[in-house]
C-alpha positions, -999 to +999 in steps of 0.1 A: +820-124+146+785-113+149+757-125+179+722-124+177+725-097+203+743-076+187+719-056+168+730-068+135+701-066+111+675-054+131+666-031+104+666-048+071+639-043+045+614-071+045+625-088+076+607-084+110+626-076+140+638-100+164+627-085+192+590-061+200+601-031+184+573-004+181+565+002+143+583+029+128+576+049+093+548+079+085+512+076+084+495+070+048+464+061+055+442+052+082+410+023+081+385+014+102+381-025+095+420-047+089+404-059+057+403-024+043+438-015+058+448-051+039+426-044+005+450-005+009+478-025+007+473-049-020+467-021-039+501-006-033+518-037-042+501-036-075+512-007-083+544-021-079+550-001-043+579-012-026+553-030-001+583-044+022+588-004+035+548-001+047+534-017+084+500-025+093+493-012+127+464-021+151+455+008+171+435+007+205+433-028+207+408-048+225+407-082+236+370-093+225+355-126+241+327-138+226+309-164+243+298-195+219+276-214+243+269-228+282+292-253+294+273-287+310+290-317+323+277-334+294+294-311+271+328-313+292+326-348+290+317-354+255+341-325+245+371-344+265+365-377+255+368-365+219+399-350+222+410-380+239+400-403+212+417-385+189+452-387+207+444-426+218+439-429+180+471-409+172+491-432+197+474-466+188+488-461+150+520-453+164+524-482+181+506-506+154+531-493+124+565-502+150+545-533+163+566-567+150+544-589+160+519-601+130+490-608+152+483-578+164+461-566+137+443-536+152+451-546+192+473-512+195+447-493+179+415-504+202+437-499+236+450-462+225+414-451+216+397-468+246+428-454+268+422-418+249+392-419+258+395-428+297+420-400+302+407-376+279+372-381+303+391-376+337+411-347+326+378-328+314+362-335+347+391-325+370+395-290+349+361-288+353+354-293+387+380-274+399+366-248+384+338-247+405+312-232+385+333-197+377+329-203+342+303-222+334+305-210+291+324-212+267+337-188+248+362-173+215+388-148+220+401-123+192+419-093+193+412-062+180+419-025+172+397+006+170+417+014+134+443+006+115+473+026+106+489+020+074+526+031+079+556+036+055+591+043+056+598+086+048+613+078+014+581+067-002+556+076+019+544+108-004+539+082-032+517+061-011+497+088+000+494+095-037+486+063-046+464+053-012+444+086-021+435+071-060+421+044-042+402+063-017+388+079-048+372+049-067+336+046-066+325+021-036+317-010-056+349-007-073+368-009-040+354-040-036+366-061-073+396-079-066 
């Protein structure tokens, strides 16, 4: 009998790891944007590469926050009664389509959305102002790394060197014809 703690499988071709395991395998090429360490692979795997044996790997990451705008109470309000409409809406179907009663029409419907609403309002404000003005913007996270390693298993790294350096060796606009 086998557990999922026992280790079984951690290292099959093709299927992640269960657990954070740092990335394993020898360098084949290294890119400065993940779109070219992507385009690098796609290449390989028309090649026919055995693709499942090569890792993408972010290096010196960075957690970028862009900020999108100022936050208003108008905003915060408008933002949260939105969200709120659209789960009082979600709800109000929900309780028309298991409603018996033939009357109803769209009763169930009106009271989730104006409900929605209401709550959706209140929560915004309390989050809000509890805040207290210590982040007054909004903003958009992403993470990011300096480069990106393209990794691959010893057995066929020298062919995806080989390969890797073809592509390095296209002319620019060719790189780019997909």
């Amino acid at each position: 009998m086998t557990s999922s703690f026992s280790g079984q499988g951690q290292n099959r071709p093709g299927v992640p790891p269960r657990l954070p395991t740092p990335p394993t395998g020898w360098p084949i090429g290294s890119y400065a944007t993940y779109e070219e360490a992507q385009r690098a692979v796609d290449f390989l795997a028309d090649g026919d590469f055995p693709v499942q044996e090569v890792t993408i790997v972010g290096v010196d990451l960075m957690l970028v926050e862009r900020v999108t705008g100022r936050l208003t109470w108008g905003r915060v309000l408008g933002t949260g009664a939105a969200s709120g409409a659209w789960f009082g809406l979600f709800v109000g179907v929900l309780l028309s389509l298991f409603n018996t009663t033939a009357s109803a029409g769209f009763g169930p419907i009106l009271v989730g959305l104006t409900v929605g609403v209401a709550f959706g309002i209140i929560f915004a404000a309390v989050g809000y102002g509890s805040a207290r003005g210590k982040r007054d913007f909004q903003s958009a996270s992403q993470l990011v790394a300096g480069r990106y390693d393209v990794l691959c298993q010893p057995r066929s790294a020298e062919r995806g060197r080989d390969l890797l350096a073809k592509l390095a060796m296209r002319p620019t606009d060719a790189n780019h014809k997909d």
